[in-house]
C-alpha positions as CSV (number, residue, x, y, z in Angstrom):
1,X,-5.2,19.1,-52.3
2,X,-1.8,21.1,-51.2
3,X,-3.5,23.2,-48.9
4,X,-5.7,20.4,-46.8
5,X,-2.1,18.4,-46.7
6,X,-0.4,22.1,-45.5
7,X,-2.7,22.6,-42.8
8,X,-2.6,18.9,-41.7
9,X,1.2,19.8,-41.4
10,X,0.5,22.8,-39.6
11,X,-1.9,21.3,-37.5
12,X,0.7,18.7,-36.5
13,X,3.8,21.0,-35.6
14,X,1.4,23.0,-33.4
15,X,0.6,19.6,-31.4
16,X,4.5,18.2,-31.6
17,X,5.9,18.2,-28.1
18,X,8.8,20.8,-28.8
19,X,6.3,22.9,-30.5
20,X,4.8,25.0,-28.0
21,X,6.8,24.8,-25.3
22,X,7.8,28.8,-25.5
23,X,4.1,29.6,-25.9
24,X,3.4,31.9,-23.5
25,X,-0.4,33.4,-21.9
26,X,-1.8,35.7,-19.5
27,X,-3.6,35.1,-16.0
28,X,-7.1,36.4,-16.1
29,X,-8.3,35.2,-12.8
30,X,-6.7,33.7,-10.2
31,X,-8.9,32.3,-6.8
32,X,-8.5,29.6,-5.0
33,X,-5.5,27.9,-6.0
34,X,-6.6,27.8,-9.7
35,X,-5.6,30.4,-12.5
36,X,-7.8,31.0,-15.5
37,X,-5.5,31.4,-18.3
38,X,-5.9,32.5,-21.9
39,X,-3.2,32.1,-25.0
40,X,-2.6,28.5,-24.6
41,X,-3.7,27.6,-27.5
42,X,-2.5,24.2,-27.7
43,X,-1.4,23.0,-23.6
44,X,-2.3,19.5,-23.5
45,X,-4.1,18.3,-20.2
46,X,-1.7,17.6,-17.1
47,X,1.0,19.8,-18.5
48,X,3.0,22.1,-16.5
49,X,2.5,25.6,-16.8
50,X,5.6,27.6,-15.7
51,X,4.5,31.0,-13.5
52,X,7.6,32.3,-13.0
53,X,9.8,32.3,-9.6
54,X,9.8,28.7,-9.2
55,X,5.9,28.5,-9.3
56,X,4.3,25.5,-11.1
57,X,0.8,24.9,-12.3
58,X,-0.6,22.0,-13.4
59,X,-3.1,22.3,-16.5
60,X,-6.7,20.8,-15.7
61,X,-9.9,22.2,-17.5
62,X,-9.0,23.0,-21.4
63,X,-11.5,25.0,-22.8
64,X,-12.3,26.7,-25.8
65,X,-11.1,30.2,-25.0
66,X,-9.2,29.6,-21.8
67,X,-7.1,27.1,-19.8
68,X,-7.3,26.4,-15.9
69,X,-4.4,25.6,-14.4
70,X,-4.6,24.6,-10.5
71,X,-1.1,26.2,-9.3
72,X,1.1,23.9,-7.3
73,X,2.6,26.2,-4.4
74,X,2.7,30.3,-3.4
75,X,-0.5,30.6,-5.3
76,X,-1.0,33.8,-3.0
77,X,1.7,35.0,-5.3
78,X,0.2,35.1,-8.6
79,X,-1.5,38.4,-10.3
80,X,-3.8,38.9,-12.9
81,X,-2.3,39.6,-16.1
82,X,0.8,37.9,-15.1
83,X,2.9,36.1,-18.3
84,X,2.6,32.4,-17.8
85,X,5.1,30.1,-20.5
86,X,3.7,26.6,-20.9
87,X,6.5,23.5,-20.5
88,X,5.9,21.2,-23.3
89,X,6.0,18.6,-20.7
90,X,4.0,16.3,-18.3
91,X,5.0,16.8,-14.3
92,X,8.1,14.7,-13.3
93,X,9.5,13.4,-10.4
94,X,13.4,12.2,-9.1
95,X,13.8,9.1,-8.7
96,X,16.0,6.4,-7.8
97,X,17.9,4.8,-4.6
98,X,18.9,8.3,-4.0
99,X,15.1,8.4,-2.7
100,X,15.4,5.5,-0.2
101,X,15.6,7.3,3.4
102,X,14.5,10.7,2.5
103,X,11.3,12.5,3.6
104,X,10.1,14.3,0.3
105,X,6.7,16.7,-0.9
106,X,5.1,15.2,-3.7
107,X,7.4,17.4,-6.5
108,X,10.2,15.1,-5.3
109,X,11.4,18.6,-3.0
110,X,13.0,17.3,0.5
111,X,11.4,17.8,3.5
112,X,13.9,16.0,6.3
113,X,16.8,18.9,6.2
114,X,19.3,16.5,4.9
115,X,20.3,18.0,1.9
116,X,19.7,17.7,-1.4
117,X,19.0,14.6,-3.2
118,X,21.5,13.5,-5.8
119,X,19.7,12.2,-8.9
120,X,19.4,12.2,-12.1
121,X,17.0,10.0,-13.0
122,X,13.0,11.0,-13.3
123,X,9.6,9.6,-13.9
124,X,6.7,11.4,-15.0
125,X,3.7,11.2,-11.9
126,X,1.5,9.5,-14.9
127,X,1.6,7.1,-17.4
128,X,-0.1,4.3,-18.8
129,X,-0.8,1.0,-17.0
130,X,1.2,-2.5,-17.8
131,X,-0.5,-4.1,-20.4
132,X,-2.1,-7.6,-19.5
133,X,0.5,-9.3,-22.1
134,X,3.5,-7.7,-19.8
135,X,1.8,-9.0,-16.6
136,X,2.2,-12.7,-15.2
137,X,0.4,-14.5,-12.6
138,X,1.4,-13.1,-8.8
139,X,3.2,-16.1,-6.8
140,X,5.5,-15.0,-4.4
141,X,4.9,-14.3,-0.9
142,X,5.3,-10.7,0.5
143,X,5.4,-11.4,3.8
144,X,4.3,-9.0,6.1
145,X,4.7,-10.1,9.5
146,X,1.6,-10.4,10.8
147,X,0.7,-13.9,11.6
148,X,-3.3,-13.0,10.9
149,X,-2.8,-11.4,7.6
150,X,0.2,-14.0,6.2
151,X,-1.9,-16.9,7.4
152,X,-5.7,-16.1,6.4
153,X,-5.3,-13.5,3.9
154,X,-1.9,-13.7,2.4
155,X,-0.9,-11.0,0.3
156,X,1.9,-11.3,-3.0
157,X,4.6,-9.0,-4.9
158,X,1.9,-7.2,-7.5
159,X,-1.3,-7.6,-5.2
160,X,-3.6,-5.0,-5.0
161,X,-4.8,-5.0,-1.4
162,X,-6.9,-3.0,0.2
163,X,-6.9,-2.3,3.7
164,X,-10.5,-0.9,4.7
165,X,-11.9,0.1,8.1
166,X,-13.0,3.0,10.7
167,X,-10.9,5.9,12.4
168,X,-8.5,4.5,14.9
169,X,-8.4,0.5,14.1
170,X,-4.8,0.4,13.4
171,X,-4.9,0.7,9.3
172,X,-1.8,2.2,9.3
173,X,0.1,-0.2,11.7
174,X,-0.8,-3.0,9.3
175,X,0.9,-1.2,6.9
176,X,4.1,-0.3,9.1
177,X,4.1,-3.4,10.0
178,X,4.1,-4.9,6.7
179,X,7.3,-1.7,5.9
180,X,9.0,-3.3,8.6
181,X,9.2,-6.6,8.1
182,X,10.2,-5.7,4.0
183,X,13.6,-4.3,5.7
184,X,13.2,-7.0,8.4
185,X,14.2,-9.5,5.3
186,X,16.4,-7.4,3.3
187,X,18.9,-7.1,6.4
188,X,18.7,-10.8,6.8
189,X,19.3,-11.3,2.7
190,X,22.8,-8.5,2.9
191,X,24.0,-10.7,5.7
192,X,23.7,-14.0,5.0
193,X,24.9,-12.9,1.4
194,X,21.4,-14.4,0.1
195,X,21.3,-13.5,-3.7
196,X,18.4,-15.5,-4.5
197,X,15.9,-13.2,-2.1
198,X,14.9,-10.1,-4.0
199,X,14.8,-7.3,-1.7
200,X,11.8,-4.9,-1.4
201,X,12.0,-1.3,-1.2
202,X,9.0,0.4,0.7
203,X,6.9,4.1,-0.6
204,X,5.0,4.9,2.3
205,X,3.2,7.9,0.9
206,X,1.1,10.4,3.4
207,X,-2.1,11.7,2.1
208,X,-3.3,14.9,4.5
209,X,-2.2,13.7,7.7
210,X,-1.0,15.8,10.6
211,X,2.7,16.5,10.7
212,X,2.9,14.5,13.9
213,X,1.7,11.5,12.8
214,X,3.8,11.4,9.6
215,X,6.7,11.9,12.6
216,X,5.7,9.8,14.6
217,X,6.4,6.9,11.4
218,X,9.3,8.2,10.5
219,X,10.3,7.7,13.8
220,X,9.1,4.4,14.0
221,X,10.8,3.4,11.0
222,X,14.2,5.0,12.1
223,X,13.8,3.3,15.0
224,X,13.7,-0.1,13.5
225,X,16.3,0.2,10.8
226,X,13.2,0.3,8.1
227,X,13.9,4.1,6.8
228,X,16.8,3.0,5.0
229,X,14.8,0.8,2.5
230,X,11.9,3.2,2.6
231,X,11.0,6.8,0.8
232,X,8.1,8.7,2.0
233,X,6.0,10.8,0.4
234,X,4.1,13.4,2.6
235,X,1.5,16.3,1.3
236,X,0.6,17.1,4.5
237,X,-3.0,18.4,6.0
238,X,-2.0,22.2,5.8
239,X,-0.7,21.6,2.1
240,X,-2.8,22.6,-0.7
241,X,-5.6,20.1,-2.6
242,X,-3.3,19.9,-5.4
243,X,-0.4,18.8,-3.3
244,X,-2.4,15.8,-2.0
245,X,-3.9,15.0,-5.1
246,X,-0.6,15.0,-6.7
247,X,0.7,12.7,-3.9
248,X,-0.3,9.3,-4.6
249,X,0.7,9.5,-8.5
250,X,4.3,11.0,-7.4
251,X,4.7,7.7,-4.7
252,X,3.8,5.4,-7.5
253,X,6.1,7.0,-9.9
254,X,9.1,6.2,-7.5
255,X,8.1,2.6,-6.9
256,X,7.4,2.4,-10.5
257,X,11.5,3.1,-10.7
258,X,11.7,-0.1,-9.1
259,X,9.5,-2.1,-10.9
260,X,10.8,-1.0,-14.2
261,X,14.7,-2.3,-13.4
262,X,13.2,-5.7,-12.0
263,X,13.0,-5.0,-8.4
264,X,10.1,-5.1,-5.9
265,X,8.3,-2.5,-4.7
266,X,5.5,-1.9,-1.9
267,X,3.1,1.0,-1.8
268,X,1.3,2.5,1.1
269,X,-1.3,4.4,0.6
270,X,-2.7,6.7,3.4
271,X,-4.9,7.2,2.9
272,X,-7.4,7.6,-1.0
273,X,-10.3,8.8,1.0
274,X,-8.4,11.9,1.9
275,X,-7.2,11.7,-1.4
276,X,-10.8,11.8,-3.2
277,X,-12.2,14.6,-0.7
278,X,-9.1,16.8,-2.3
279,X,-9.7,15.9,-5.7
280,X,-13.6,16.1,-4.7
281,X,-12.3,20.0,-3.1
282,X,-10.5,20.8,-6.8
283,X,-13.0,19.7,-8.9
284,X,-15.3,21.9,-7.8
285,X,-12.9,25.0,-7.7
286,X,-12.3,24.0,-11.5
287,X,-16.7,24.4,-11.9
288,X,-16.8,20.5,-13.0
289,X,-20.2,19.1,-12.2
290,X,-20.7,16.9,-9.4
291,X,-22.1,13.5,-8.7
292,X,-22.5,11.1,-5.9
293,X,-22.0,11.9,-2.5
294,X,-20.9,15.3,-4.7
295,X,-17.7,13.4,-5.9
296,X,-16.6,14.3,-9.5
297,X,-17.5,11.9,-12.1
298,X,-14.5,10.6,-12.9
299,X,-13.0,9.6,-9.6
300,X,-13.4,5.7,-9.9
301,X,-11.3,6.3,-12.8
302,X,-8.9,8.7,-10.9
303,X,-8.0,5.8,-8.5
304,X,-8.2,3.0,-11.4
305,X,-5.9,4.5,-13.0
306,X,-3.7,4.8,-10.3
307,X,-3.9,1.1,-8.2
308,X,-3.9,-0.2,-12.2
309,X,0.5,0.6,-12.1
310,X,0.7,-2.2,-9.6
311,X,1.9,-5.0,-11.4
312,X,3.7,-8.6,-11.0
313,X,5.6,-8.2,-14.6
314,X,6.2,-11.0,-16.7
315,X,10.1,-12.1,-17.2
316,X,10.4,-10.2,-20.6
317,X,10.1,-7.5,-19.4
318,X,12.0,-7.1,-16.5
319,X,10.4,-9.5,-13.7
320,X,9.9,-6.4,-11.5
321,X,6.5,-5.9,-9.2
322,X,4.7,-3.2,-7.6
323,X,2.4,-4.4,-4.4
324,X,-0.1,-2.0,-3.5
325,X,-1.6,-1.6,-0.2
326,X,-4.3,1.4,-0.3
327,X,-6.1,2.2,3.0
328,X,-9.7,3.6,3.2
329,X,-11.2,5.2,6.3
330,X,-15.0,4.4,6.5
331,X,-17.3,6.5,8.8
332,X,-19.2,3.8,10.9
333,X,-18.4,0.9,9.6
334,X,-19.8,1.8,5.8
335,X,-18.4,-0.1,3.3
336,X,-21.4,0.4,1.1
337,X,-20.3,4.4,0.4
338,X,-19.1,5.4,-2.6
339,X,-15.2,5.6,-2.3
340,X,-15.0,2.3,-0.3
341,X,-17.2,0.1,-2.8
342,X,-15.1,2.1,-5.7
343,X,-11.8,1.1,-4.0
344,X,-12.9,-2.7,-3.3
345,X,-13.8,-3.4,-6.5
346,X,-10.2,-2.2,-8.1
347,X,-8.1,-4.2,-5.7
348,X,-7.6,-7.8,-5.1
349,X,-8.8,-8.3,-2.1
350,X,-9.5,-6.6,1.6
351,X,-8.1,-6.6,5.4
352,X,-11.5,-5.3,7.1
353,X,-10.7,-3.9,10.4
354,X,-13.3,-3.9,12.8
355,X,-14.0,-1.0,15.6
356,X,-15.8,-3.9,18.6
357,X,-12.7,-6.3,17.8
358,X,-10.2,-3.4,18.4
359,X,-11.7,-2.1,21.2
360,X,-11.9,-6.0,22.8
361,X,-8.2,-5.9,22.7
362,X,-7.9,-8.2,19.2
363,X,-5.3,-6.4,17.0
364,X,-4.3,-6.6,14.4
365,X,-8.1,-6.3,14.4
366,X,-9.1,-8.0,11.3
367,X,-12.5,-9.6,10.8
368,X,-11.1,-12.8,9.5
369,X,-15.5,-13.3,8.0
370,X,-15.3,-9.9,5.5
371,X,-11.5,-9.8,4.8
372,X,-10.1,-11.8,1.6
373,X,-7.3,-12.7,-0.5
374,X,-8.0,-13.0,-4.2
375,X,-5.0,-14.1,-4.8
376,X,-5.3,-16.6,-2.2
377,X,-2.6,-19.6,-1.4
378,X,-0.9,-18.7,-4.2
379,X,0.8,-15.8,-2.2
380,X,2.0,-18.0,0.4
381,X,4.9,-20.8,0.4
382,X,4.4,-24.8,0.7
383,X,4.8,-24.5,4.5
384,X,2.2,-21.6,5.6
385,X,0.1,-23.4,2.8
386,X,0.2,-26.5,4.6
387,X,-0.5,-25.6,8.2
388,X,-2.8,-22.7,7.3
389,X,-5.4,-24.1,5.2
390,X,-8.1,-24.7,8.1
391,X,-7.0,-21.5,9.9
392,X,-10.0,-19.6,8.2
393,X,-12.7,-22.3,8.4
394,X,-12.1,-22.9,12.2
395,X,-12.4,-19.6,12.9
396,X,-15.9,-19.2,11.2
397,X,-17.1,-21.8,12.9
398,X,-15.8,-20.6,16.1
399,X,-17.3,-17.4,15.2
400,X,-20.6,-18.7,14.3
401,X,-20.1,-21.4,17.3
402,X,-19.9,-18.5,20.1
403,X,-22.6,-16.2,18.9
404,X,-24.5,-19.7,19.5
405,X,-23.8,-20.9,22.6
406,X,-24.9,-17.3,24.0
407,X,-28.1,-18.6,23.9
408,X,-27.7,-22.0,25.6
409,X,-25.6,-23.8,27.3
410,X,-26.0,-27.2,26.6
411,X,-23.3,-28.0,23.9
412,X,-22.1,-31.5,23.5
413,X,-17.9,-32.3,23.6
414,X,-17.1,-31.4,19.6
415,X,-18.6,-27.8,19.8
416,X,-16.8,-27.3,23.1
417,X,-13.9,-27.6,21.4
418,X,-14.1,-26.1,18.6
419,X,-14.9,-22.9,20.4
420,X,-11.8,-23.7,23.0
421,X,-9.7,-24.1,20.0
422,X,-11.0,-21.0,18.2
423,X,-10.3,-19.2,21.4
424,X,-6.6,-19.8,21.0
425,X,-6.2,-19.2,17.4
426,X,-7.7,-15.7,18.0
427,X,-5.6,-15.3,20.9
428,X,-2.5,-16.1,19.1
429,X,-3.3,-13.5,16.4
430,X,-2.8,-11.0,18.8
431,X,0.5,-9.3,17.9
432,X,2.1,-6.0,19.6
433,X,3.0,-3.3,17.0
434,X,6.1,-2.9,15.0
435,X,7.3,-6.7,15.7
436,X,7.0,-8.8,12.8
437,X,7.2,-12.5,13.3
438,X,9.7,-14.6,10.9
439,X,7.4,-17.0,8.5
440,X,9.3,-20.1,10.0
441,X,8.0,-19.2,14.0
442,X,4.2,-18.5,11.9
443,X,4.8,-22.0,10.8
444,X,6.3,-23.5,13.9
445,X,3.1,-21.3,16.0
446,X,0.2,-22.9,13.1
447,X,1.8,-26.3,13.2
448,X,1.4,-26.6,16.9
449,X,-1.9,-24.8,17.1
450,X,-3.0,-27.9,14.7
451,X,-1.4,-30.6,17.1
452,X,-3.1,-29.4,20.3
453,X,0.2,-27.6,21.8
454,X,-1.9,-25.0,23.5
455,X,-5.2,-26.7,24.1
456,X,-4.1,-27.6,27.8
457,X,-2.7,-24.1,28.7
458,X,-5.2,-21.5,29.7
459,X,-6.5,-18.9,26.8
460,X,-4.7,-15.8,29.0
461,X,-1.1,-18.3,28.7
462,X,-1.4,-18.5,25.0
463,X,1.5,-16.4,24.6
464,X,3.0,-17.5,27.2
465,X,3.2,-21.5,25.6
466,X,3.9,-20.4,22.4
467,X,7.0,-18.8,23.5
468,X,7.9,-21.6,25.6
469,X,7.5,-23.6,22.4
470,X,9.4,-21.8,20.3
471,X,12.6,-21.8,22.6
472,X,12.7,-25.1,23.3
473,X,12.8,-25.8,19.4
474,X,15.9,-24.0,19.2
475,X,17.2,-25.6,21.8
476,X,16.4,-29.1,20.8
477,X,16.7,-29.0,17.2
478,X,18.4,-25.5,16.5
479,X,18.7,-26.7,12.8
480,X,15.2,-26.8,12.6
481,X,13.4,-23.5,11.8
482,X,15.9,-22.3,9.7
483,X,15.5,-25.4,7.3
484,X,11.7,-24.6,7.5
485,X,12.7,-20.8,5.9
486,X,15.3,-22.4,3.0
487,X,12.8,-25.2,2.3
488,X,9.7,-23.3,2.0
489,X,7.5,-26.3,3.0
490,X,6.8,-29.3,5.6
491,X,8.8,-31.9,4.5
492,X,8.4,-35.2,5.7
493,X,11.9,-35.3,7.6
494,X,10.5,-31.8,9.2
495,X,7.5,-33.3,9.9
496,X,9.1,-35.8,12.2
497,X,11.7,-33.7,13.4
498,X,8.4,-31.3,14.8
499,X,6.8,-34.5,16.1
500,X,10.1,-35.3,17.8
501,X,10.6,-32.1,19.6
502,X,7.0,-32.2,20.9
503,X,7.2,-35.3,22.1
504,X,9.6,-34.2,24.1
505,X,7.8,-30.8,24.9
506,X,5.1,-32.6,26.4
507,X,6.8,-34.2,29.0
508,X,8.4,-31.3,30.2
């Protein structure tokens, strides 16, 4: 009986945490990024391996006699029979608002040449999901500019959404966009000394991109005072696999920082199908068996796992919320293929871009028919709610209406205008890049779409009227759209005072 209770004890202290941290082990083989590695007895899967020099590996395959460890940088370094020590400890990450503004590689190393980053504070890349007891119901708004997105498909603080469509249909812009407006709000909090709006810091994290398109959004961002609230991750196109692989799971460690002290977070993700064709690319360096498409088994769970951290936490613990906004690329409009129908049915919903729409000048170009909301009206306020609710129907039946009347032209008064009207609303959806619009001017724009406003301009003067409108509001009734953004709906008094003012517009 003492000796099965010994070597249970034995057994125990070999697996404790600060056991085996000074165990050391050779390189046997090393090819390809990845180092076969025996005398590891007990390194635990994901743990850092330490190869000397500043090199890192990252333990994958553990098997019986040997340990593969896909090595993190200067892998073009390493030599068989090299001493290896393992860490005792899972891959970690600074974080903190030390991170907002900087430019950093997925080990948390910068990359903008300003310096060092001075933090303390860490998160490991991977860790266990919220439990569904310490998640609540998403309800607030997060707004992100985009009059076609915050009206049809709104999106809230701990929404998963997905944001799905071919090469070159502006998936990242959304996204920007979305960045943009986040620091849009949090300036306009700080100045008006607004307590009660919870500011929300952006992880905008690059997944094998080219160097000049990362630029070219950092730029952007710099450009509109957006970098300041942001921290981007970047593992590049040149960087290795691991480096991309690792990428994602470092961004959502920082906003996870976030989260965890009660504040909001969004997530950009750009994109997970570059990051499954590297974890597709290491998988079969490590001699794992493929599957679809030659994809690993496990890679629905690689990005469940991951788009699981996003979370609208309940008040006990903490209040804090991670929004999530993965893009996909699809190769011809696919959304049947394996990493697009794995991605859509983790998230909460999907902005569908369409190629013909993009190219017809309609952008953002979502296809208001595919794209949805689970969430829903629930991720908008009273107002939006209110003047939003037939948006989407009236632009289905416009839809459906004009692939109709291709084929004849006898249509009576009612489906006329329906399609005259649907012509507007698509028109006013049109919105130039980086220039979020405030959700009282959506409302103001909705409201009059509803009353008819535009129906007696020309299509081509849409934005011309709306404009028109929205300046003689604040020059009538300057009061007016700012109660419309404290309020948070169409009260009756606002209802007139909108009534009033177009009264008035009409006769101009």
């Amino acid at each position: 009986m003492k000796s099965i209770v010994k070597e249970i004890e034995e057994t125990l202290e070999r697996f404790h945490p600060d056991a085996h941290c000074e165990e050391t082990g050779k390189v046997m083989e090393i090819g390809d990024g990845v180092a076969r590695i025996e005398g590891l007895r007990t390194v635990r899967l994901n743990e850092m391996i330490d190869f000397g020099a500043g090199i890192m590996g990252m333990a994958l395959n553990l098997e019986e006699n040997s340990v593969s460890a896909v090595v993190l940088s200067h892998a073009n370094t390493i030599r068989e029979g090299q001493t290896v020590r393992a860490t005792g400890r899972l891959l970690e990450i600074p974080c903190g608002r030390a991170m907002l503004g900087r430019v950093v590689d997925p080990l948390g190393r910068p990359l903008d040449g300003k310096g060092p980053i001075d933090t303390s504070e860490v998160n490991p890349i991977e860790r266990p999901a919220p439990g569904i007891i310490g998640r609540q119901s998403v309800a607030a708004p997060l707004q992100t500019g985009l009059l076609a997105v915050d009206a049809v498909v709104p999106i809230g603080r701990g929404q998963r959404e997905l944001i799905i469509g071919d090469r070159s249909t502006g998936k990242t812009a959304i996204a920007i966009d979305a960045i943009i407006n986040q620091a849009r709000l949090n300036r306009e909090a700080e100045v008006e000394g607004n307590t009660k709006v919870h500011p929300v810091y952006s992880v905008y994290v690059a997944i094998g991109q080219r160097q000049s398109s990362v630029a070219q959004v950092v730029r952007a961002l710099e450009e509109t005072g957006a970098l300041k609230y942001t921290v981007i991750v970047c593992a590049n196109a040149a960087d290795s696999a691991a480096m991309q692989y690792l990428a994602p799971f470092s961004g959502t460690a920082i906003g996870e920082w976030f989260m965890d002290r009660g504040m909001d977070a969004l997530l950009v993700y750009d994109d997970l199908s570059k990051h499954a064709v590297a974890y597709r690319q290491m998988s079969l360096v490590l001699r794992r068996p493929s599957g679809r498409e030659a994809y690993p088994g496990d890679i629905f769970y690689l990005h469940s796992r991951l788009l699981e951290r996003s979370a609208c936490l309940s008040k006990a613990h903490g209040g804090g919320t991670l929004t999530s906004l993965p893009i996909i690329e699809t190769q011809n409009g696919d959304v049947s293929a394996y990493i697009p129908t794995n991605v859509i049915s983790i998230t909460d919903g999907q902005i569908y871009l369409e190629s013909d729409l993009f190219h017809q000048g309609i952008r953002p170009a979502m296809s208001v028919g595919i794209s949805v909301s689970r969430v829903g009206s629930a991720a908008q306020t009273k107002a939006m709610k209110s003047v939003a609710g037939k948006v989407k129907l009236e632009l289905a039946q416009y839809y459906e209406m004009k692939a109709f009347a291709q084929f004849g032209s006898d249509l009576d008064a009612k489906t006329v205008a329906l399609i005259e009207h649907g012509k507007r609303i698509t028109e006013l959806f049109k919105q130039t890049q980086y220039n979020p619009i405030p959700v009282e001017d959506q409302v103001a724009q909705l409201w009059a779409a509803q009353h008819g406003v535009f129906a007696d301009s020309p299509v081509e003067k849409t934005h011309e009227t709306r404009d028109r409108w929205l300046d003689f509001i604040r020059r009538k009734n300057a009061e007016l759209l700012p109660r419309i953004k404290t309020e948070r709906k169409v009260t009756p008094e606002i209802q007139s005072a909108l009534e009033a003012v177009l009264a008035e517009f009409k006769q101009v």
